[in-house]
N, C-alpha and C positions, 0 to 999 in steps of 0.2 A: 895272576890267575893261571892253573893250568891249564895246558895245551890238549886238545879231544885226547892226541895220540899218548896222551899219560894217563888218561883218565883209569880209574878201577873198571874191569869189565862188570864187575857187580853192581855198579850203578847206571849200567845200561847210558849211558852220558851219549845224548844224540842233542845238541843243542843248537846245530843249523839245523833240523831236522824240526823241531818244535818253535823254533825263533821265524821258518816258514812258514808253519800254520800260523799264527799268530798275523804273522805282515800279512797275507791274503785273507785272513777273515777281516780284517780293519780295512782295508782298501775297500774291499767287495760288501763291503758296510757304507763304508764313506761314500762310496759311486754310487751303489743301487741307492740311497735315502738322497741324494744329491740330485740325482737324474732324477724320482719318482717329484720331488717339489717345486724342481723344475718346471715340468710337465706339467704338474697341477697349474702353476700359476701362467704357463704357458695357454693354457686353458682358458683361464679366467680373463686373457688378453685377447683371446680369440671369442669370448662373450661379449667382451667391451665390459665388463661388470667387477666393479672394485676387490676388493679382498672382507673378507665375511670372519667372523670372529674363528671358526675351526680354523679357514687359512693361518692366522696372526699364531694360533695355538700349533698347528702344525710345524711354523717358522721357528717358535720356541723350542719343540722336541727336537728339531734338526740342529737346532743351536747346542741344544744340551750331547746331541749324539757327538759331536762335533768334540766337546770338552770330555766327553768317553775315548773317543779317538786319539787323543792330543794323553791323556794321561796312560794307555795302553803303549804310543810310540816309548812314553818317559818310562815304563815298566821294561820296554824289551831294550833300551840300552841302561837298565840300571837290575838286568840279572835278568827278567822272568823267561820261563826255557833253560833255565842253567840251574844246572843245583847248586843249594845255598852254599857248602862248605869251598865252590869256587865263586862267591860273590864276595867281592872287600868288604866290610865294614861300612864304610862313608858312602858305596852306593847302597847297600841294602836299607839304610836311616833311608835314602832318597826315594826308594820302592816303599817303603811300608807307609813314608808320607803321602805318597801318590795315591798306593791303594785305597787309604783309608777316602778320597777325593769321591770314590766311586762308590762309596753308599750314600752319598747326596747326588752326585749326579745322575747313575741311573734313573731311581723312584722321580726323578724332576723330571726327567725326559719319558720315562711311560707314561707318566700321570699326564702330562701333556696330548700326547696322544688318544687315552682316553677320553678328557676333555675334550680335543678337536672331535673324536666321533658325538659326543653326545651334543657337542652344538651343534652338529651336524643334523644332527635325527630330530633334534627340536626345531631348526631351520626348512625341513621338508613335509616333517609330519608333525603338522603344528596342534593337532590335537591336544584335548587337556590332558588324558590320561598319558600319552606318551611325555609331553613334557615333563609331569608331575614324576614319570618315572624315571626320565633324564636328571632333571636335580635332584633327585634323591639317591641316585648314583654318582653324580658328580660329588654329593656331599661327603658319599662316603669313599672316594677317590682322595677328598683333600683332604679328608679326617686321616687316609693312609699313609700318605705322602709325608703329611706333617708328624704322625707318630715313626714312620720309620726315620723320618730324619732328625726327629727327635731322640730315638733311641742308638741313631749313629755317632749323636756327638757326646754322649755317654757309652759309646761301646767300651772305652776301659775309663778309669779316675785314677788318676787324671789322665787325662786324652794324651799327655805325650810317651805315655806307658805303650801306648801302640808301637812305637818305633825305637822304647826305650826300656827294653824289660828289666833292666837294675835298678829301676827307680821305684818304690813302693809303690804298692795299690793293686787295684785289681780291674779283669775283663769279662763282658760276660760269656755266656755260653753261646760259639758260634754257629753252632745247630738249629739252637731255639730261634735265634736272629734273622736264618735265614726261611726256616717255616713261617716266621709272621711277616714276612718280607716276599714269599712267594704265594704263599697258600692264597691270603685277598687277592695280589694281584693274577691268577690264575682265578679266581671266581667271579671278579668285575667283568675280566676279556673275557666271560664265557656270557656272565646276563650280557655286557653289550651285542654278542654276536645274535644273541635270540630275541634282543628287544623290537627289531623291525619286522619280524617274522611275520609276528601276527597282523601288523598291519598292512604288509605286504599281499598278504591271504586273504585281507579284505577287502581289496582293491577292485574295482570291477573292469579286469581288463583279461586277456587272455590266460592260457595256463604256460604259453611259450613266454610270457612280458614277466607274466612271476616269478618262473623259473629263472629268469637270467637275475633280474631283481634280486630275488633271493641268492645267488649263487657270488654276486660280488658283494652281496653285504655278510657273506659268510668268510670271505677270504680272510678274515680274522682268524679261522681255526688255524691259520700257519701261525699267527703268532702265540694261540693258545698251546698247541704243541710244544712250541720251542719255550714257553714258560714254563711248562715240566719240567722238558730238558734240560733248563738252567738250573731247576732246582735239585735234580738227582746231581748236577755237575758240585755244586755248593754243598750239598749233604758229603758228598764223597770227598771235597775241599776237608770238609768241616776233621774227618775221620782218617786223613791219610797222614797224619804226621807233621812234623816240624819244616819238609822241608818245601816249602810254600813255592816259592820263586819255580820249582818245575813240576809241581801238583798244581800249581795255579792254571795254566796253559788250557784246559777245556773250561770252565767259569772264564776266563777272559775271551775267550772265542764267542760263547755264547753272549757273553753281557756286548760284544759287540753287534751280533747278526740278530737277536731278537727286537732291539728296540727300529734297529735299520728295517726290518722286515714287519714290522710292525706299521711304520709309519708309511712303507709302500703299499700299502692294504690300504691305508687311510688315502694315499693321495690315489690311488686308483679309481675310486667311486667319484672319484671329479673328474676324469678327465676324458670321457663321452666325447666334449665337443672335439677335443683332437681327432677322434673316429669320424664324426659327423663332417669335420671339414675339410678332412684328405681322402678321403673313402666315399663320401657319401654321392659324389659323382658317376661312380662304379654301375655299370649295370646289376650287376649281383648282390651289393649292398643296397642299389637303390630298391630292389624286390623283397630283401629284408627289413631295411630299417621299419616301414609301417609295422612287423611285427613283434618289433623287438624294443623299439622304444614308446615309454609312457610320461603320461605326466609327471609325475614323483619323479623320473628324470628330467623332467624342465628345473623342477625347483632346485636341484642340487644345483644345476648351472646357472641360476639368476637368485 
C-alpha cells in the first residue's frame, strides 16, 4: 500500500484524517447508547420494579448498535478512509463482506428502538385509541424491517456479486434502496414523536407538567434530523463514484450516531427516578418537583 507522502495530490489522500472521524463517531456512539441503558436500568433498580417489554426491546437495539460498532472497527482496518486504488484485493472481498452485514443490522437496531417507544406509549397511556395506534405502527415497523431486509439479501444475484463483481448477475439500484430504506423510517420517527402529543394536551394537569412532558417525548426530533442526514449521506454514497472505501466515511459516521442517539432519547424518558433520588433532597428541586412531576410519570417508572 502506498505511503500518504506518495500519494497523488489530486486525490486529496488524507486517511488518518477520515480513519479519526470514523474511530470518534463509533466510540462516542458506543459510550453515549452504553451509558444512556445503563442509567435506564439503573433506574428501574432504584424503583425496585423489573424490566418491562420496551426495556428487553431497548437491550435488543443496544445489542444490534453494538454489531454496527464491531463491523465499522472491521471496515476501518480493512480500507474505509483510504481510497480503493490503495486497498489490496483480499481486504477489500473483507470490507464489502462486512458492508453488505449493515443493511441487516442497522433496520434491526432502529426497528427495535421504535418498538421499545411504542411499548412504551401503550404501557403509560393505556387507552384504546393510543394503543390501537401503537400496533398499527408497530405493524408497519415490522412489515419495514422485514421488506428492507428482505430486499438486502437480494441487493445483487447472486449475493456474492457484492464482493465479487467477475462473477455474472446483477445489483439493484442503490439510490432507490436507500429512499425505501430511509423515507418509512423517517416518517414512523416522526408519527412516533407526535403520537403522545395529543394525549399529553389532555391531561389535566398544569401547562409547566405538559410542557416538560411534551418536550422529552419530543427528544426524538434529534433522531429525526439525523435520519435525513443519513439519507442525503447515502444519496451522495449512491452518486459519488466507484471509490467507496473513502466516500463511505460520512454514511458510516451517521449509521453509527443516529441509532446511538436514538436510543438515548428512548432511555431518557425512564430515567426521572435518577433525578428524584439524588436531587430531590435539594431545597430547589424539592420547590419544583410538585410542579413538574405528573402521574403519566409515575407509570413510565412502575
Amino acid at each position: 500500500m502506498a505511503s500518504a507522502d506518495t500519494d497523488p495530490p489530486d486525490l486529496g489522500y488524507k486517511q488518518g484524517n477520515l480513519r479519526h472521524v470514523v474511530t470518534t463517531a463509533t466510540c462516542f456512539a458506543f459510550l453515549l447508547s452504553t451509558v444512556s441503558v445503563a442509567l435506564r436500568l439503573w433506574a428501574r433498580k432504584i424503583t425496585n420494579t423489573g424490566l418491562f417489554l420496551d426495556d428487553y426491546l431497548i437491550l435488543a437495539s443496544l445489542f444490534f448498535l453494538y454489531g454496527i460498532s464491531v463491523a465499522g472497527i472491521v471496515l476501518l482496518y480493512n480500507g474505509l478512509g483510504t481510497h480503493i486504488i490503495y486497498v489490496p484485493p483480499e481486504q477489500l472481498v473483507i470490507y464489502l463482506k462486512t458492508l453488505s452485514s449493515g443493511a441487516f443490522l442497522y433496520p434491526a437496531c432502529i426497528a427495535c428502538v421504535k418498538l421499545s417507544m411504542l411499548a412504551l406509549y401503550k404501557r403509560i397511556f393505556s387507552r384504546g385509541p393510543m394503543v390501537a395506534l401503537a400496533n398499527a405502527v408497530a405493524a408497519i415497523v415490522f412489515l419495514w424491517v422485514y421488506g428492507v431486509c428482505l430486499v438486502a439479501a437480494f441487493t445483487c444475484i447472486p449475493f456474492r456479486k457484492m464482493w465479487d463483481p467477475t462473477i455474472p448477475g446483477g445489483c439493484i439500484n442503490l439510490a432507490q434502496f436507500y429512499y425505501g430504506l430511509q423515507i418509512p423510517n423517517i416518517a414512523t420517527d416522526a408519527v412516533i414523536i407526535v403520537m403522545p402529543m395529543k394525549m399529553v394536551a389532555d391531561l389535566h394537569i398544569s401547562k409547566i407538567r405538559k410542557m416538560v412532558l411534551s418536550g422529552i417525548f419530543a427528544l426524538g426530533i434529534l433522531t429525526l434530523i439525523f435520519d435525513i442526514i443519513r439519507l442525503v449521506t447515502l444519496i451522495e454514497l449512491s452518486k459519488a463514484g466507484d471509490d467507496i472505501t473513502y466516500n463511505q466515511v460520512s454514511s458510516s459516521v451517521w449509521t453509527c450516531i443516529e441509532p446511538a442517539v436514538g436510543i438515548t432519547a428512548a432511555c431518557l424518558i425512564n430515567m426521572r427516578p435518577l433525578v428524584t433520588h439524588y436531587i430531590s433532597e435539594r431545597a430547589w428541586w424539592s420547590r419544583l418537583q410538585p410542579k413538574l412531576l405528573s402521574s403519566s410519570w409515575n407509570s413510565i417508572d412502575k
